[in-house]
C-alpha positions as a printed Julia matrix, in Angstrom:
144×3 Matrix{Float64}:
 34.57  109.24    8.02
 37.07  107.48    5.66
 35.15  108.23    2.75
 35.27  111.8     3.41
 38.79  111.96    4.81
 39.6   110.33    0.86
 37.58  112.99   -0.72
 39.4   115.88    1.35
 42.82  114.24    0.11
 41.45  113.63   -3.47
 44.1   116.18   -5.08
 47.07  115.84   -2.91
 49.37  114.78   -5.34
 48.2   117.36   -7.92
 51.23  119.48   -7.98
 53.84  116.47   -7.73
 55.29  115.14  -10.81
 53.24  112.65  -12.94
 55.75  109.95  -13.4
 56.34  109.76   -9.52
 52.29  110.75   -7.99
 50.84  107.44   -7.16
 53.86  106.3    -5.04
 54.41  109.49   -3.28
 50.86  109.64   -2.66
 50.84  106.11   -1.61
 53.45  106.25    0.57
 52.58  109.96    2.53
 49.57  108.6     3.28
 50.35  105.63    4.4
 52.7   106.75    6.45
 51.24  109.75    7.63
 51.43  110.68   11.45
 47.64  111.06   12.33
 46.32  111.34   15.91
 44.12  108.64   16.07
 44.07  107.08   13.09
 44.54  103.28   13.34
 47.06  101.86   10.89
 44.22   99.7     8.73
 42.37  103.27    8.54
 45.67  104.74    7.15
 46.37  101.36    4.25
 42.48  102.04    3.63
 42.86  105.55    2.7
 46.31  104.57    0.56
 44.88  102.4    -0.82
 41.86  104.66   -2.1
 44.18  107.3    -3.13
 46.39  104.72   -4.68
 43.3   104.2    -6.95
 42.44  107.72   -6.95
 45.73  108.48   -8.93
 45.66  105.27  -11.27
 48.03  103.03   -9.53
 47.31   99.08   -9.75
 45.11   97.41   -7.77
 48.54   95.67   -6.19
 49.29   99.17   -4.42
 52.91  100.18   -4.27
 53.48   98.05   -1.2
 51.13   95.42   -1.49
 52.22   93.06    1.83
 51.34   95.89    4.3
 47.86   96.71    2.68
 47.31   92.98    3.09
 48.11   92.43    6.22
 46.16   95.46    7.21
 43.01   95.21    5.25
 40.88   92.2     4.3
 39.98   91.74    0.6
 36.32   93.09    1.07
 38.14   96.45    2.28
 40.96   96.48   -0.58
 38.26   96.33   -2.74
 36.38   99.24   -1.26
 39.24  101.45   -0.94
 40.13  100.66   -4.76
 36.33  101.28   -5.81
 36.19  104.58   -3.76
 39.28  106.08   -5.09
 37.93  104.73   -8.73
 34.91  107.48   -7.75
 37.0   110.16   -6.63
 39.18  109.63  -10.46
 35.86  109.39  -12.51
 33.99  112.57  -10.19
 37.3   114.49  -10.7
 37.27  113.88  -14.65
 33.05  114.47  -14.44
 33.45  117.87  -12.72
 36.86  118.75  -14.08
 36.96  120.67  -10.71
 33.76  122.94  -11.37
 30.92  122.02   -9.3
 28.27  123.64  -11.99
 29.92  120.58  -14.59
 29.71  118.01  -12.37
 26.04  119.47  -11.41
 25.08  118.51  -14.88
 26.44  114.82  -14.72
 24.99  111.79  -12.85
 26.46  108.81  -11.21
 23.54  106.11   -9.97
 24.03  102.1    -8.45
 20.9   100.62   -9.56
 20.38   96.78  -10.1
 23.63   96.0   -10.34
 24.41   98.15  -12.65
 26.34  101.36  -12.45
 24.42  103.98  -14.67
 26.7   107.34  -16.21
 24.6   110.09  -17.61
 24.71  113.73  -18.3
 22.28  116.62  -18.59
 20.9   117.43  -22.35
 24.41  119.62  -24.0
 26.71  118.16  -21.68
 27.47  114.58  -22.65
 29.67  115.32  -25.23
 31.92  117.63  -22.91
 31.16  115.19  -19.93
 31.48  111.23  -21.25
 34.4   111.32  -23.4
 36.69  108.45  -24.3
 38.64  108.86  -20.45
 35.52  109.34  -18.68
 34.06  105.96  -20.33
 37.38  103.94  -19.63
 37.35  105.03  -15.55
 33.96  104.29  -15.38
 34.19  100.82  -16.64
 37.07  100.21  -14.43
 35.1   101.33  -11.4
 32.06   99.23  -12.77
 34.42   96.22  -12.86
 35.42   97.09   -9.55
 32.17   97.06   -8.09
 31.59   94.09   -9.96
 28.52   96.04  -12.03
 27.6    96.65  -15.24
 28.14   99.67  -16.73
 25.32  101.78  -18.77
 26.15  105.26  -19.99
């Protein structure tokens, strides 16, 4: 449910200003008036979207997230909105590019490939550098 609620909020701070996304972002969802939605579900998903826009793994308000999550969820929040940056980048919002471009956990290792033609337009330099982070993340390996 969170993962998907992340996924439907992925470009929420598209429109807003580059120098000021990750803390509005941050701090609208956090704060965010949701029926239902328990305040460690609503640090999760800033926390993920926090990610999801590049912000440091410290979060704009760090004590709250804290208090709220556990480290085990931090760190799934951070490496799900490290998925939603790299599938973003992969699909560079086209489903037929991100169709041709593959994202598999295997062995502990997290494997990046793309279909014959579309590596070079798929696994550039920024692709590489957000999948490492979310291989890090993880704590994988990263093959591409």
């Amino acid at each position: 449910m969170l993962t998907a609620a992340a996924c439907n909020l992925a470009d929420l701070g598209a429109r807003l200003h580059p120098d000021h996304r990750v803390e509005l972002v941050f701090d609208q969802v956090l704060r965010a008036p949701v029926a239902g939605q328990t305040h460690a579900e609503r640090a999760f998903l800033a926390a993920a979207l926090n990610a999801r826009y590049g912000g440091d793994a410290a979060t704009p308000e760090p004590e709250a997230v804290n208090r709220l999550l556990d480290e085990d969820a931090g760190r799934r929040a951070r490496a799900l909105g490290q998925a939603i940056r790299l599938a973003c980048d992969l699909s560079g919002r086209a489903p037929q590019l991100l169709a041709n471009a593959r994202a598999v956990v295997t062995k502990g290792e997290l494997r990046l490939s793309a279909t014959e033609g579309y590596a070079d337009v798929l696994l550039g330099e920024q692709t590489r550098r957000r999948a490492r982070a979310l291989a890090e993340t993880m704590g994988l390996s990263l093959a591409i």
